[in-house]
Each structure stands twice: as C-alpha cells, then as structure tokens.
C-alpha positions in Angstrom: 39.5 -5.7 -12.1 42.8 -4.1 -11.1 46.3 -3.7 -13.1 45.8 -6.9 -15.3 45.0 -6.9 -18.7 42.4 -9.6 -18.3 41.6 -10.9 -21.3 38.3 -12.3 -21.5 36.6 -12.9 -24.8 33.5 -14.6 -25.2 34.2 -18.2 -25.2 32.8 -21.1 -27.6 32.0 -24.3 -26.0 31.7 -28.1 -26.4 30.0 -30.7 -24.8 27.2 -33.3 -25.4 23.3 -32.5 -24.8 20.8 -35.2 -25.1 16.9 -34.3 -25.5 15.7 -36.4 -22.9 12.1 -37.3 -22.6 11.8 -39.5 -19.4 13.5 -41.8 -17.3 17.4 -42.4 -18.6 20.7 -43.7 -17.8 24.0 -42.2 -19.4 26.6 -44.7 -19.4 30.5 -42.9 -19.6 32.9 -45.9 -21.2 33.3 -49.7 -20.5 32.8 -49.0 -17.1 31.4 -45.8 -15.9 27.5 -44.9 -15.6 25.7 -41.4 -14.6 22.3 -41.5 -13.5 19.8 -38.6 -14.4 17.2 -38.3 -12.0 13.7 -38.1 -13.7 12.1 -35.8 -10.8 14.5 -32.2 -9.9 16.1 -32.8 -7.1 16.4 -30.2 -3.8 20.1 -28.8 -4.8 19.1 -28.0 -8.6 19.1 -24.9 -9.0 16.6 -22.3 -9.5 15.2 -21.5 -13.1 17.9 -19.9 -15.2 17.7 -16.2 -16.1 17.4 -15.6 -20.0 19.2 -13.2 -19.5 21.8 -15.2 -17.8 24.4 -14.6 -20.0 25.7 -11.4 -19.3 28.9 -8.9 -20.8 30.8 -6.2 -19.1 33.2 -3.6 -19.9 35.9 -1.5 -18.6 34.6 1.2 -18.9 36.4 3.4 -21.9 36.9 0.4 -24.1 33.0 0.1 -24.7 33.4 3.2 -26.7 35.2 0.5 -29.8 32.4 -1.6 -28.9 29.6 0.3 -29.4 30.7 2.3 -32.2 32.9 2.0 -35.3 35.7 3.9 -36.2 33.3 6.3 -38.5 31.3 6.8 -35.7 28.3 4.6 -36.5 26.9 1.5 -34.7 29.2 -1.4 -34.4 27.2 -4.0 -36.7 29.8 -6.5 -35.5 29.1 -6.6 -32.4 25.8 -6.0 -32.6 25.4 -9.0 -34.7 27.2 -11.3 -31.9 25.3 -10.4 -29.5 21.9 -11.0 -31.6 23.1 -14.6 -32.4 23.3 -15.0 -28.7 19.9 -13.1 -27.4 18.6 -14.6 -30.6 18.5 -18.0 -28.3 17.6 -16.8 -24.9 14.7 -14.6 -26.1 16.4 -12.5 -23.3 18.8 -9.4 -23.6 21.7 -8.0 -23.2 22.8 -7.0 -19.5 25.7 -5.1 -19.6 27.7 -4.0 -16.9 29.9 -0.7 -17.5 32.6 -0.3 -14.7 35.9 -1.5 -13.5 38.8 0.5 -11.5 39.8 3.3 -13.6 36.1 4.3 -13.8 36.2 4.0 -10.0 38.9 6.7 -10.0 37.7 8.3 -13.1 35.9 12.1 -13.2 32.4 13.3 -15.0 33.0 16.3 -17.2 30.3 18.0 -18.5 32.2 19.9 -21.2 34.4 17.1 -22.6 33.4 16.0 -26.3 34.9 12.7 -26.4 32.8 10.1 -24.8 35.8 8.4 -22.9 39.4 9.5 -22.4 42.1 8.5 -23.0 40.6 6.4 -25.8 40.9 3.0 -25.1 43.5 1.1 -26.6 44.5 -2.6 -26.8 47.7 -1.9 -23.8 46.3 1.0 -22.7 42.4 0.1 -22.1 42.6 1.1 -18.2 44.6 4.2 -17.4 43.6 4.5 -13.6 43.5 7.7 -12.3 43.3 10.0 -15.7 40.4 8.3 -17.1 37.7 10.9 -17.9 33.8 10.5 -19.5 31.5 13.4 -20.9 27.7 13.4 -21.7 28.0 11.7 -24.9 29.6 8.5 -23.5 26.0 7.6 -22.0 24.4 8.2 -25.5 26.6 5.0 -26.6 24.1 2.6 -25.0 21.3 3.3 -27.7 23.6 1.7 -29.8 22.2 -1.9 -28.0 18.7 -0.6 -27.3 17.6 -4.4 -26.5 20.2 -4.0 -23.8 20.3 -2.7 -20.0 22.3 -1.2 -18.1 24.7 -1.8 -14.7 26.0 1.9 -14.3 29.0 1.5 -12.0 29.4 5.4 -10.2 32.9 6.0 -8.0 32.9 5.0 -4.3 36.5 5.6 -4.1 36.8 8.7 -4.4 36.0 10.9 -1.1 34.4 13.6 -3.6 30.5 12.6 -2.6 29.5 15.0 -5.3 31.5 12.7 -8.4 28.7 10.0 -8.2 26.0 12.3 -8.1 27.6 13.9 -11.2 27.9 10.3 -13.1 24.4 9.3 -12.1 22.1 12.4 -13.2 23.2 12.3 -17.3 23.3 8.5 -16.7 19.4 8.8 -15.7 18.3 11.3 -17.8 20.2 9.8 -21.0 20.3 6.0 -20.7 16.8 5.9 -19.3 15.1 4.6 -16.2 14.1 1.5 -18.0 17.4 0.7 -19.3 18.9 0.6 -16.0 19.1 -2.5 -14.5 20.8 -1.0 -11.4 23.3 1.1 -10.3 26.2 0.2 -8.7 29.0 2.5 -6.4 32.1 1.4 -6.6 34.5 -1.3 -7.8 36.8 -4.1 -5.8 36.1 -1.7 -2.8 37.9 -4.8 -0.7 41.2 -3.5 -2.7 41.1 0.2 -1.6 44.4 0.9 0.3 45.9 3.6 2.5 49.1 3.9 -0.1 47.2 2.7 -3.8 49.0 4.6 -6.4 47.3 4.3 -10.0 48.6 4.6 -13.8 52.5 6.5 -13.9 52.3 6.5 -9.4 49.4 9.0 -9.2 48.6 8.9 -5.7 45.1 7.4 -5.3 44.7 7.3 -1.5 43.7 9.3 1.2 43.0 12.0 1.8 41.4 12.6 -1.5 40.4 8.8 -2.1 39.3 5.7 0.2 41.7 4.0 2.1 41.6 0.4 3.9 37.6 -0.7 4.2 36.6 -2.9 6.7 32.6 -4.3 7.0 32.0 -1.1 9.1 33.5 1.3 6.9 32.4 -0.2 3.7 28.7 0.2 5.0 29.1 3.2 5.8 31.0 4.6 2.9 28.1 2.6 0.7 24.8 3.4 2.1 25.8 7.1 2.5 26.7 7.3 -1.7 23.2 5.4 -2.5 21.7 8.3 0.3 23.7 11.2 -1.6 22.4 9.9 -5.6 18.7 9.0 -4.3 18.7 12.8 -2.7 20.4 14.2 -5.9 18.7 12.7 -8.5 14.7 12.6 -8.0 14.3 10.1 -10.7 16.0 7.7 -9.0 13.2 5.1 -8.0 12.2 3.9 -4.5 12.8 0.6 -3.9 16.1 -1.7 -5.2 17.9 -0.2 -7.8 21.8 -0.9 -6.3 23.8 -3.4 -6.9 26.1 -4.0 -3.5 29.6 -5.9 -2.6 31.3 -6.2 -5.9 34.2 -7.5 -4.3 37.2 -8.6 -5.9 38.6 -11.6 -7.0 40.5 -14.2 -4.8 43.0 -17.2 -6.0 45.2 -19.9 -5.3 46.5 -19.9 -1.6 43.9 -16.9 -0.8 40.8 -18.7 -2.7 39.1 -19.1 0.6 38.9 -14.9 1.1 36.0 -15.3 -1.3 33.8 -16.4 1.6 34.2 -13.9 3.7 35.8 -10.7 2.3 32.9 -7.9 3.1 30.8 -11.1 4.6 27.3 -10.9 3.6 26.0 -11.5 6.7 28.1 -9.3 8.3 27.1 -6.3 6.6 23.6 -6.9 5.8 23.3 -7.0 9.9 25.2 -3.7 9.9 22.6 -2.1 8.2 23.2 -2.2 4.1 20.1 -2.6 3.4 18.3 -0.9 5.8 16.4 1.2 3.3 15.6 -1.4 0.7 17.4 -0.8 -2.3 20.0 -3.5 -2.1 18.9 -5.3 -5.6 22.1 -7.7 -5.4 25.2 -8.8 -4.1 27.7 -9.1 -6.3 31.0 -10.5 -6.7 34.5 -11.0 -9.2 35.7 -14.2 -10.0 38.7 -14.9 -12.3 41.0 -18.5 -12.3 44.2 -16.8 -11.6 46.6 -14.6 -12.5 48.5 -15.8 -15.6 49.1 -18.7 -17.7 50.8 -19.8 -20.8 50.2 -22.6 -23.3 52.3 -24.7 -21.2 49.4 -24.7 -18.6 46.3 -24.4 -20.2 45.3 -28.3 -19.5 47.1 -28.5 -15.9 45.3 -24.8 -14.6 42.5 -23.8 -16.8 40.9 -27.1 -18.1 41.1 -28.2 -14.7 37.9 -29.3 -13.1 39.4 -29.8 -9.5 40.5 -25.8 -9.3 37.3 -24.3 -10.9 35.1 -26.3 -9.0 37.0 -25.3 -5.5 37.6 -21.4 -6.7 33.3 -21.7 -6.9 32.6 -23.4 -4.0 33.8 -20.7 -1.7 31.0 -18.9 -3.4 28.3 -21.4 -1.9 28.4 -19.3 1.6 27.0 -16.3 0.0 24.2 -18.1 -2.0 23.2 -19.7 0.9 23.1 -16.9 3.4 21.1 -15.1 0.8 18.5 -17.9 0.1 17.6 -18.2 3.7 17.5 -14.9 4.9 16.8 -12.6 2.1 13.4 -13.6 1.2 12.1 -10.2 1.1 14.8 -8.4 -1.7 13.2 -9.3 -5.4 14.9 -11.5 -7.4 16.6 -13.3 -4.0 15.5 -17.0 -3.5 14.8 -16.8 0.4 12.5 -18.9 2.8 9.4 -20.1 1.2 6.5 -17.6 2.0 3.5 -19.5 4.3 1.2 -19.3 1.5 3.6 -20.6 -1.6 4.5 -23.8 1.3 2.4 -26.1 -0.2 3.5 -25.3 -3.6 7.7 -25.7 -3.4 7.6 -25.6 -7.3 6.2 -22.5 -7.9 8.4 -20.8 -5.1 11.3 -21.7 -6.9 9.7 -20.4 -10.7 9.0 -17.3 -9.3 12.0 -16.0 -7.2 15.3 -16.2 -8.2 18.9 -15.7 -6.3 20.6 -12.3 -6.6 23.8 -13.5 -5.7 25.5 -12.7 -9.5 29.6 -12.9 -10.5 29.5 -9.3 -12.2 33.0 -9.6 -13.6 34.5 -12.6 -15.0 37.6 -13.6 -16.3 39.9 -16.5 -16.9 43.2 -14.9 -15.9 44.9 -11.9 -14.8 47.9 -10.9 -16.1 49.9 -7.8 -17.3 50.0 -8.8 -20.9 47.8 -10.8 -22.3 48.6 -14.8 -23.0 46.2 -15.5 -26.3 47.7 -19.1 -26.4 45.7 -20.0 -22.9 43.0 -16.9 -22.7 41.8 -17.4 -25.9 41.8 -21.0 -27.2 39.5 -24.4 -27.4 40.0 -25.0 -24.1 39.6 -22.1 -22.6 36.6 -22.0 -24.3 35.8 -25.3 -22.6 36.6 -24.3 -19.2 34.2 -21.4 -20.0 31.4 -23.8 -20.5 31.6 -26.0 -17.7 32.3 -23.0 -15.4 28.9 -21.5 -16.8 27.4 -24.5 -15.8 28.7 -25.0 -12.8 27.8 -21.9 -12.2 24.4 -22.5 -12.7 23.4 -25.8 -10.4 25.4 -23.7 -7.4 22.4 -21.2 -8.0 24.6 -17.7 -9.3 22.0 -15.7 -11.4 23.4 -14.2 -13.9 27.4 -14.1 -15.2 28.7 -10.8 -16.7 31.7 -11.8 -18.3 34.3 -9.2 -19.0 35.6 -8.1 -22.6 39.2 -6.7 -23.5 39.6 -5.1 -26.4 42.1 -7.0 -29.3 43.3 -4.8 -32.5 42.2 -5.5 -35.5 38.7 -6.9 -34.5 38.1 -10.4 -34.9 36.1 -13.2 -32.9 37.9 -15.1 -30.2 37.5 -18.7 -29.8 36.1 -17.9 -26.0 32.5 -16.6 -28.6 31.4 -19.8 -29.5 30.7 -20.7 -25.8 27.7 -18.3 -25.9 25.3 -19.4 -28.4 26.4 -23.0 -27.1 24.9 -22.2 -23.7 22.3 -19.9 -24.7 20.9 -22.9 -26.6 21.4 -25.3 -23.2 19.5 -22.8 -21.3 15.9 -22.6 -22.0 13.4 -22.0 -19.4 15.5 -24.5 -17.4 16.8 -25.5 -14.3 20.0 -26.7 -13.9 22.0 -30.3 -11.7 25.0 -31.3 -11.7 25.0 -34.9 -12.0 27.5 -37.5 -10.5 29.9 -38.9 -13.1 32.7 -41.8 -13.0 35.3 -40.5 -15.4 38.1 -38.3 -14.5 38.2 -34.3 -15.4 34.9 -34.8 -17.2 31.3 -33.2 -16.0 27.6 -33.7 -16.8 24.8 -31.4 -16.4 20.6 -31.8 -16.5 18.6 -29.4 -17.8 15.0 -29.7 -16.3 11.7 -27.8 -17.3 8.6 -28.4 -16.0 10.2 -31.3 -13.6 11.9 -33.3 -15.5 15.3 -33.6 -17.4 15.0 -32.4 -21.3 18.9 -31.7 -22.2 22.2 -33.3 -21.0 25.8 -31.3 -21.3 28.6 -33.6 -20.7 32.5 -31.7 -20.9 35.2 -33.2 -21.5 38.2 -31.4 -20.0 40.8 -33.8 -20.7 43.4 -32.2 -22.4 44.4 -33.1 -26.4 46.7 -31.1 -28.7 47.6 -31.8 -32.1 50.7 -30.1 -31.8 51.7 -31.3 -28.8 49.6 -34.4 -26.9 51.9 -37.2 -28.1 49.0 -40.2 -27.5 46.6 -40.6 -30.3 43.0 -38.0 -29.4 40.9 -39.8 -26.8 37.3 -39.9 -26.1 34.8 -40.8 -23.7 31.2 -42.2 -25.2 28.0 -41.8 -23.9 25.4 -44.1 -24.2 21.7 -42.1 -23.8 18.7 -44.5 -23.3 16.4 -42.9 -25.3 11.9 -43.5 -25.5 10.8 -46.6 -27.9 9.4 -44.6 -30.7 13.1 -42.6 -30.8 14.9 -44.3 -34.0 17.9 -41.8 -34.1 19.1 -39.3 -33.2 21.5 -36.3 -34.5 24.8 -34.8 -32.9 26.1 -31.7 -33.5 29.3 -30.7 -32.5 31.6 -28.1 -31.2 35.3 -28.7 -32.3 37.8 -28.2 -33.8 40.5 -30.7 -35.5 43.4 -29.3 -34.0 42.3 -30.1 -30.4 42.7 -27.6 -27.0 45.0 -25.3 -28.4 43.0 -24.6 -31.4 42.0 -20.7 -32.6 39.3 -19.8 -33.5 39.7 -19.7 -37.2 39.1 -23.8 -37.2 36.7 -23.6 -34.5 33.1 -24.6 -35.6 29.1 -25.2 -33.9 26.7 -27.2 -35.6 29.1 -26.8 -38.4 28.9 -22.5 -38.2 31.4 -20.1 -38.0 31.2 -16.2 -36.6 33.9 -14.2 -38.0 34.9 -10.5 -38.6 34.7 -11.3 -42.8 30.8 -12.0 -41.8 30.5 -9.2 -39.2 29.6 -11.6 -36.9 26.6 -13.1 -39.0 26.7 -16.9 -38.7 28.2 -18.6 -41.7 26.8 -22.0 -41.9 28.3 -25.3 -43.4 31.7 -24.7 -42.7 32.5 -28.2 -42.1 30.2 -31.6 -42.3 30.3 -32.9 -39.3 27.4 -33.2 -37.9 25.9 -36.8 -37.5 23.0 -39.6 -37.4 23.3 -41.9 -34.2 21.0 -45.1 -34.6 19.4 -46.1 -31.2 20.3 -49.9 -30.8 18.4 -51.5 -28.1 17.4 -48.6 -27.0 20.2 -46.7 -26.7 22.0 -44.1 -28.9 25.7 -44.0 -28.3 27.6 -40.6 -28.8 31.3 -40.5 -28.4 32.9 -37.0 -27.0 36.8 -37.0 -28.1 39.1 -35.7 -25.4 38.7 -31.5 -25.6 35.7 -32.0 -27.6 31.5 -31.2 -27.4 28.8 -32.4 -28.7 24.6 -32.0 -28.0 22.5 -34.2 -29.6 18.5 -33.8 -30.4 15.9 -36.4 -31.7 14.7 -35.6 -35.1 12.0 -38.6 -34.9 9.8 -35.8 -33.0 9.7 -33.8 -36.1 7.7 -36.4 -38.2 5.2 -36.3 -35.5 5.2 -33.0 -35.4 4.3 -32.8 -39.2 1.1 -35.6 -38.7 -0.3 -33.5 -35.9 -0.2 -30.1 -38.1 -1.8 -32.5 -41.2 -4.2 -33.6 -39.3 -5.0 -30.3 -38.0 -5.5 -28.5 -41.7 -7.5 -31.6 -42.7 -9.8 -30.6 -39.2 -9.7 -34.0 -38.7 -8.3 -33.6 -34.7 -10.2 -35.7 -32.0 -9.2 -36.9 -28.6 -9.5 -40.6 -29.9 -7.5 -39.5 -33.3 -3.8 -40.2 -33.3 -3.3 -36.3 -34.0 -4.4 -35.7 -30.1 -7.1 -32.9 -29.0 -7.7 -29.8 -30.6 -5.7 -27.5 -28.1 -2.4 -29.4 -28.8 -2.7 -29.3 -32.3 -3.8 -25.6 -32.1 -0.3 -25.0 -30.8 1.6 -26.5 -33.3 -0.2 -25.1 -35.9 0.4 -21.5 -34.5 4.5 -23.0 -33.9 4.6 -23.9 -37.6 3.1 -20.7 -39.0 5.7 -18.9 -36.7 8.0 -20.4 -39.1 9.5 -23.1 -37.2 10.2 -25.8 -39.8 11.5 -29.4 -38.4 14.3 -29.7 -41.2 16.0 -26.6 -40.2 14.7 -26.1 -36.4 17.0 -25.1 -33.7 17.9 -27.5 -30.4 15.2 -25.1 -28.4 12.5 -25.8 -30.7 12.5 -29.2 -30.0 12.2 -28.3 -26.7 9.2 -26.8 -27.1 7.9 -29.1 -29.1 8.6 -31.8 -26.7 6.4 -29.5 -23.5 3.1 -29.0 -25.6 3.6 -33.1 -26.0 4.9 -35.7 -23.9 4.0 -34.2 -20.7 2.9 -37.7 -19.2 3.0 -41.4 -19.3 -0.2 -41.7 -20.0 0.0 -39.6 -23.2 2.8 -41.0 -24.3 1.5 -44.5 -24.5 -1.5 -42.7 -26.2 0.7 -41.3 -29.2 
C-alpha cells in the first residue's frame, strides 16, 4: 500500500445460510428462483483454507497491536482474533509489510521495536521508518499465529534484507514463518519516487522503474543473497513472489498483467524452487464518502469486475504449476482417476496479501467502516472464494482510542460459513444480490445469500426492503432457526448497534463476545416443505435446523443404554461412537454453534439410503 491511509478494519457481515441436506431449490421473491446443484460442480472452487482468513499490517503499527500501552500483551486483540480462529480451528497468518518497511532500515542497537511509533495519521512514514531486535519478539505475543516477513527489495543495499531476515529467523522461529517475502508493490518503484517530507527514494540508492526482466532479476538475486546469508533458511519454498499492487477504475485491467505470471515464471523466478506463492493487492478504489457507499462499495457489478481480472493468474497457475505445494495444477497420472481427491489435497497459491476497501489520504469512517462496507466485505470474501484465491490477508489501520469497527463482525460470520468447504457461486435472478454453496464431502451443506441493495434509516426515503428465500428443506425438518446480522439503522450503521446471532464484540468487553444483545433471532416453520426466510435490503441472515439436535440426543440415549444395533433406530455402533465422543467434547444441541451441525449432519445423512433408514 502506498501514500493512502487505507483504512481497513475487520468487517462484520450479513447474509442468509441454509443447512442443506440434499437436493434444494432457493426461490428469491414472487418471481425469482436459484438452483443449488446437489453434486460440486467443475468451477467450485477448491477446499477453503482454515486459515483463509488472514490479517496484515503495516508494518510499525503492529507494535499497538501486539502490545498495550504498559507493555503487555494486547488481550483485545488477542481476544478478536480467538473468536475468529475459535471457528476455523485454523490460525492466524499474518502478514507484516507494506512500503515504508520496503524503504525502512534494520538496526541492531535501536531499543524501540518500530520508529517512529505508529500513530493514527502518521502509521507509514516512508523512508525514516526504522525496526530493532525487539520488534520480532512482538509475534510471541500471537503464538497460535505465523508469520509473512516482508524484507526490502527496494533498496539497492543487498545486505538490508539479509540484516531483516537473520533476527527474523533466529527470533520468530522457523516454524512460525509462513514465508518470506522481498519487497512491496515492486510494480510502483519509480526512477523519481520521493517518500515522507520529499526524501529522495530512487536511484541510485533505491530501485527505479521494474519491468518483468528486471523484477526477476532484482527478486531471485535477494532470495540467492538471504538463502546464502542465513543457513537456516530451508530448501525448498519459503518466498512469497509478485505482491504487486493494486489497480482501479479505468486501469482495473493492469491487474492481469502487471509483472505477468507467465511471463516471469518463464524468465526463470522460480528456477530454484522456492516460489511458495504469487501474490497480489487488491483494494476497491481510492476514496469514498457516505454519499457513495451504496453506488461504489455495495456494488456487486464493480467488485465482481475488479476480481475477475484476477481469474488470469489463478488459471495460469492451476495449469501449469502443478509441481509448487499448495498450487492446484494438472491432475497428477496417478490421482486421474480420483478428481476428488486432487482437489482435497492441493490447493491454489494465488493469495490477495493486502486488502482494503479504499485508498485515501484521510480516512472516510462513514464508508470504510460501516454496515455496508461490512457487507461488501462478505460477499467480496466469497467471491473470492468460488474464483479459487487461497487465503485473504486483509489489512489493519490503526484508529485512536481502540474500539471494534463494524468491518469485525464479517470475520466470525465467514469463519463460521467456512468449514472444511468448498465454495460456488450460484446463479441468482434479483438485482445486486448474490448466493453462495458451501459443499463438503460433495454436496451443498450451507447457503450465504447478500443482499447489497442499499437501505439507510437516515437517508433511504422508501420504506426497508427485502428479498425472501424460500429453502426446500428434508421431510423430517419441522423448523428451522435464523440468526441474523444487522443492525436497525440499515447500511450506514456503526458498529455500536451492529449485532451476530444477537452478540456484540466491543472494547468495554476486550473483544470477548457479549451475548444477548438484542432478541432477534427466529423460528421459521417449514410449510409444504419449505422454510421461508426473508433478508431486508442491507441485511444477513444464516439459518440451521435444530430438528437434527433431537436426533442427535436419541442416538447418544441409545448409546449409554448399549442398546445400538444396525436394525435399531439409533444406527450402528461406529455412528453412535461418534456422537458420544461429540457430546462428551461438550457440544451440547441447545447452545451448539452453526459448524457443529455441520458435523453432525457428515457422521449422518451421508446417503439416501440412510436417510430413509432414520
């Protein structure tokens, strides 16, 4: 990121899941239908990441993160990100870079982790900004976590990334490395780039203008210089490569092409075999105001295109990186047989590393950090997801005092989505609103349906509108239950009257979820087999069968009472096994979360044939 004060809070999102347990129609209105296939299709996507949902920071501000002002562990935001991770069973990747770090210097002797400390207008002082040894000690303060450790290319210094990666290994720790990665927005180096108060960042003493051949070159002759310097490093993939920069508006189409993958893998980037993967910025434009958060950000049209131009990438690295872990590549002659299990084990490695919803100088709370930007988070996530992008590291800007931005919520929201899940976009008929499937093990479990449409209490004259769904659901489903994300005072909202299921995160809690803070989740009644769930205009909702849980409760009766046949209702031994072990684990039905119906629903109805058994 480069001169903007991005601001880019976690998001909170809304938007309708539906447990889905076999062959289902979703109707949208009087008039509108969406049909969710019951086998995955070719374009879904390949099984989401848990640790998906990823954070980054520039660099110096991670110090107010990490730490509070005492000196002690942040419990704030270590609590957020629990109530995230919590979900996934995953962990925190974290990405520490950006441009001042890009242009920064490693001393040995400073105290201070990161100077000038960070502050909420001053958070990226390009060309002063400094680190010392203690400033890698900050990431045992998220010992779950690991690390993207982003080292200068700009500078023509080759020894200033040695010097960031040697206390970077040696402190953070091999395994707590996820890669490392030289350089930042390389695509934006310049011959005349001048940094904080016109210091002169260009050459002779830094990178000028980088082509595909220069950028190689400049790249693979860093990774040769910190693999030589620092004997820890390990063989083998351990870069990340590209991070190129962001493109919008009239130049949204540079994002195909700007240090082109194909281009520069033939050039020889990953000659030696440490390109672990390709990585790239994305951010929706470069301002806004309140004026424009429904017409730019809540905009399905202009997220949808900005991603596309992404497509070119994921596909050139699906078919001819097959051999870089992680990448989803031609199917190997002895998985051919078995297309399902290709796409378990391999993943793409084509990731958006930074990601933002605007750019701007200052930053514009009424559109970066409201409802529906929180929306527009969401659907991009998912979005993001059927195109095949492997993991999202979203970027955080600091805010004085400390507080929870309305962009949160969107995290535990898709965290609970997520699962061990593969994700389709599927075709709706109702303008500025989008639908996504959720598979596992073949077949669709969860629905998200967004609706963009913008509604503002303060400002939408008409009356809040709504689309409803109607969910065919299995005969033995009597209800079901929605839980929503919203907020009474529509797109515009803060979040101080933003709620989840009914919870709140807040600074007062230190980020611990505070439960019950409105009553509105609700009991749908299935009527002729259908249960219809209405999603107001800037509104979500997911929605999960509690009918399950009674059967859930006979099969773990029957088990204690060792009264478990295959001719009992109760169903073999093996399956009740599982339950029982689920139950003692302390997942009780009255109080269970949306992913422990989920797996409930995989040790169960796994065929027809059972089904009609139960």
């Amino acid at each position: 990121m480069r001169w903007y004060g991005a601001q880019k809070p976690l998001l909170r999102t809304w938007h309708a899941w539906l447990l889905y347990k076999g062959p289902q129609r979703v109707l949208v209105g009087p008039s509108g239908s969406v049909r969710v296939p019951t086998n995955i299709s070719a374009e879904c996507s390949p099984e989401i990441d848990a640790d998906f949902l990823g954070l980054a920071f520039e660099q110096a501000s991670f110090t107010r993160y990490a730490q509070d002002d005492e000196g002690n562990i942040n419990a704030f935001s270590t609590n957020l990100m629990d109530a995230i991770y919590s979900r996934t069973d995953g962990k925190p990747n974290i990405r520490l870079g950006g441009t001042s770090p890009d242009y920064g210097k490693y001393l040995p002797g400073q105290a201070e982790p990161a100077l000038p400390v960070a502050e909420q207008d001053n958070y990226q002082d390009i060309g002063h900004t400094t680190i010392g040894p203690f400033y890698w000690h900050l990431t045992k303060n998220f010992p779950d976590a690991v690390y993207i450790i982003q080292v200068p290319l700009a500078t023509t210094n080759i020894s200033e990334p040695v010097a960031w990666a040697q206390p970077a290994v040696d402190i953070v720790g091999l395994d707590k490395i996820f890669s490392i990665q030289p350089g930042n927005e390389a695509d934006l180096y310049t011959n005349t780039f001048t940094g904080a108060n016109g210091i002169p960042l260009h050459p002779p003493d830094y990178q000028g203008n980088l082509d595909n051949e220069t950028y190689v070159g400049n790249w693979t002759k860093y990774v040769s210089a910190i693999k030589n310097a620092v004997a820890s490093v390990p063989s083998g993939r351990y870069f990340t490569a590209f991070d190129t920069s962001a493109y919008f508006g009239a130049d949204v189409a540079a994002n195909q092409y700007i240090f082109a993958v194909d281009r520069c893998f033939d050039l020889g980037i990953d000659a030696d075999g440490v390109v672990k993967e390709v990585a790239a910025h994305y951010y929706q434009g470069i301002a806004g105001t309140a004026a424009t958060l429904g017409s730019e950000l809540m905009n399905l049209t202009i997220t949808h295109t900005h991603l596309d131009q992404y497509k070119v990438r994921i596909s050139w690295l699906r078919a001819n990186k097959p051999n870089v872990p992680f990448g989803k590549g031609r199917v190997s002659p002895f998985l051919q047989p078995f297309p399902e299990l290709w796409l378990k084990i391999t993943k793409n490695i084509a990731v958006l590393s930074e990601v933002g919803n605007s750019l701007q100088p200052q930053n514009t709370y009424t559109y970066q950090a409201r409802l529906g930007s929180a929306l527009w988070q969401v659907d991009f996530y998912l979005y993001s997801m059927a195109l095949g992008v492997a993991r999202i590291n979203y970027q955080q800007i600091m805010r004085m005092p400390a507080q929870v931005f309305s962009n949160y919520y969107s995290q535990p929201f898709l965290a609970d989505f997520i699962g061990k899940t593969r994700v389709s976009q599927l075709e709706v008929d109702a303008n500025n609103v989008a639908a996504y499937a959720a598979y596992e093990d073949g077949a669709p479990k969860r629905i998200a349906v967004v609706n963009m449409n913008y509604w503002n209490q303060t400002s939408s004259a008409e009356p809040r509108g709504s689309v409803t769904l109607n969910f065919e659901v299995p005969d033995d489903v009597a209800q079901v239950t929605a839980y929503h994300l919203n907020s009474p005072l529509g797109a515009g909202a803060a979040a101080d009257t933003i709620t989840y299921g009914g919870s709140q995160w807040t600074y007062e809690s230190l980020g611990k979820e505070v439960k019950n803070v409105r009553q509105d989740t609700e009991i749908v009644a299935v009527v002729d087999g259908a249960a219809g769930v209405t999603v107001a205009s800037s509104e979500a909702t997911w929605n999960v069968e509690p009918t399950r849980c009674r059967l859930i409760r006979q099969f773990s009766a029957c088990k204690v009472q060792n009264q478990a046949s295959r001719g009992s209702k109760c169903g073999s031994e093996k399956e009740i096994t599982a339950v029982k072990l689920i139950i003692t684990a302390a997942f009780l039905c009255d109080v269970m979360k949306f992913s422990t119906v989920v797996l409930f629903d995989r040790l169960f109805f796994m065929s027809e044939p059972e089904k009609r058994h139960w």
